[in-house]
C-alpha positions as CSV (number, residue, x, y, z in Angstrom):
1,X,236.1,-57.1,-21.8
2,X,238.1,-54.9,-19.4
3,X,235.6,-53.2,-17.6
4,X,233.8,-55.2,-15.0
5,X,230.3,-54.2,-13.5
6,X,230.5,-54.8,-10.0
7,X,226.4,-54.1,-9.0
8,X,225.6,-57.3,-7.2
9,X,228.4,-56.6,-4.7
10,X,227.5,-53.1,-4.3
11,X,223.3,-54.2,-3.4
12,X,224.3,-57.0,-1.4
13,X,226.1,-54.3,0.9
14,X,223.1,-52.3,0.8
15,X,221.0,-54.9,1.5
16,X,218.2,-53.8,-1.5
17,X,216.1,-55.9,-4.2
18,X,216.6,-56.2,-7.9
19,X,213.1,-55.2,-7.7
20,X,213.4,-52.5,-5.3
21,X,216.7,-50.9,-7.3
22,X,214.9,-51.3,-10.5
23,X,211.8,-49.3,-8.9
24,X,214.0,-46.2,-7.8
25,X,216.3,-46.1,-10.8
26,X,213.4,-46.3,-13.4
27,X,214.0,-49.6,-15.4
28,X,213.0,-52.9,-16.1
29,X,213.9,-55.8,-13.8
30,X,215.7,-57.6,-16.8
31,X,217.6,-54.9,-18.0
32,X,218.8,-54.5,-14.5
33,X,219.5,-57.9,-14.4
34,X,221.2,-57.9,-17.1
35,X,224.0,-54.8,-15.4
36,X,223.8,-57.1,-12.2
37,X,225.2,-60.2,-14.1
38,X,227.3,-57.8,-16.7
39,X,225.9,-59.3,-19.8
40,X,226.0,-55.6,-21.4
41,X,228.4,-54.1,-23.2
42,X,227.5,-50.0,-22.3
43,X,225.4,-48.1,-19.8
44,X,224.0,-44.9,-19.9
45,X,225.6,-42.2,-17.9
46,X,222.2,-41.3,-16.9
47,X,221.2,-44.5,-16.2
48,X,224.7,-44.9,-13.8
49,X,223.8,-41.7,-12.8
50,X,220.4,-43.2,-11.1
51,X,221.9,-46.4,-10.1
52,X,224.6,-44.4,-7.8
53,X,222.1,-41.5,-6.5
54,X,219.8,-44.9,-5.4
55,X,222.6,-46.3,-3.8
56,X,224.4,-43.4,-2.1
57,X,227.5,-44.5,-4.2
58,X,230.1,-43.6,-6.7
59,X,230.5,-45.0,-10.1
60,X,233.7,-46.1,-9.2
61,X,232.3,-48.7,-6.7
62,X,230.1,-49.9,-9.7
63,X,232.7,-50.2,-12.1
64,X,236.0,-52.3,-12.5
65,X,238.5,-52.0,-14.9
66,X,240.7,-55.2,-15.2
67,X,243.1,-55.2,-17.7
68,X,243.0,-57.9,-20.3
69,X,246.1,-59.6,-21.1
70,X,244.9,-60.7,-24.5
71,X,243.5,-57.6,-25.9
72,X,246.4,-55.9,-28.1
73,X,247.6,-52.6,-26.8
74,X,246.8,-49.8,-29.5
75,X,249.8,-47.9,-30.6
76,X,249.3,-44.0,-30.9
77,X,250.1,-43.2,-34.4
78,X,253.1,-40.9,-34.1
């Protein structure tokens, strides 16, 4: 997958908890672990929503897009 969650980095910085993240956002602890280690394959926009307002951040910082060399490349149909 192209898009890379980038979460751990951005709580390490502001030095807060799974637990304590989980608490303000309104989730469980596993299904934030779960973002933290990016074994998901979508988000909610209002759970991103949360996650940034908690962390005084943008999605932006959360989110990483990488692009993946072996994915094909769709054509547009013309």
């Amino acid at each position: 997958m192209a898009i890379i969650l980038r979460l751990d980095r951005v709580m390490a910085d502001r030095k807060i908890s799974l637990g304590e993240l989980a608490g303000r956002v309104g989730i469980a602890n596993v299904n934030l672990s779960r973002m933290k280690t990016g074994r998901v394959s979508a988000i909610r926009f209002s759970t991103l929503n949360a996650i940034c307002r908690a962390l005084r951040c943008q999605p932006g910082d959360i989110l990483e897009y990488v692009e993946d060399e072996t994915e094909p490349f769709p054509r547009p149909n013309v």
